[in-house]
N, C-alpha and C positions, 0 to 999 in steps of 0.2 A: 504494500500500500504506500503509495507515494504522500511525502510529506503536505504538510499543509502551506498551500501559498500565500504571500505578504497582503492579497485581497481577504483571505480566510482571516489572518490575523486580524486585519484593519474592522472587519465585518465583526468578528466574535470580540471584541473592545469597544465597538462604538464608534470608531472614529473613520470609517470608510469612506467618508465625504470628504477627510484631509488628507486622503491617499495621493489625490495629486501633488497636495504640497508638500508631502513628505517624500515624494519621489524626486520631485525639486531641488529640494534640502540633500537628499542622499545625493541625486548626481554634481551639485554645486560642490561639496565637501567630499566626497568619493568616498562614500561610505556603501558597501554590501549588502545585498540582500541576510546575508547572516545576522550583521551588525541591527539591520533595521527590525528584522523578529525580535530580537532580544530588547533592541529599545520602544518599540510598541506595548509591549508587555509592562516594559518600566514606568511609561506612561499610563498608562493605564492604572499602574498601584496608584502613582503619585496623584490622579484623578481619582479616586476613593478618597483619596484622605485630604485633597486642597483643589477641590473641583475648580475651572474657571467659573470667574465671576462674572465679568464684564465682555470681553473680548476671545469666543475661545476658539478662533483660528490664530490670531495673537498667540494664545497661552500656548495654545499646542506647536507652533512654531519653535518658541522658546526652548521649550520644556523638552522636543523631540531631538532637536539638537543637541541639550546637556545630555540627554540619554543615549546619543548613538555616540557618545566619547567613553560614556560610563559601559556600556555595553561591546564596544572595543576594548578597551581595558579588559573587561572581566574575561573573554574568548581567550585575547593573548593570557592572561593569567591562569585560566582552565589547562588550555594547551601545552603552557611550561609546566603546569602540576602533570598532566600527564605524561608529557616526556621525560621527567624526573624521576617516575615509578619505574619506567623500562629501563 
């Protein structure tokens, strides 16, 4: 069974309406498909707990960006943990 695509992601979060601008975002910054599941996700927490207020292609702009750095980060950090087991 073939994984789930960056529409499924956006779709099962709520945010599938800002899939353009986060595709945007990715190819301006060159960020991956990998990086952007893990930071949709993050977003997504971070919307449970400090929803936008005012502006929420704004907020998700913002927000989707801190998260595809934080979301890089943690890949490369997964992957040295796993190369450091072999």
């Amino acid at each position: 069974m073939p994984g789930k695509s960056l529409e499924d992601y956006f779709a099962s979060t709520g945010f599938y309406d800002l899939l353009p601008v986060a595709k945007s975002i990715m190819r301006e910054l060159g960020f991956g498909q990998e990086e952007a599941l893990e930071a949709i996700c993050k977003v997504a927490d971070k919307a449970r707990v400090y929803p936008p207020t005012k502006n929420r292609a704004a907020w998700f702009a913002v927000v989707f960006k801190e998260k595809l750095y934080e979301a890089r980060a943690d890949i490369l950090a997964c992957k040295k943990y796993k190369r450091s087991l072999l």
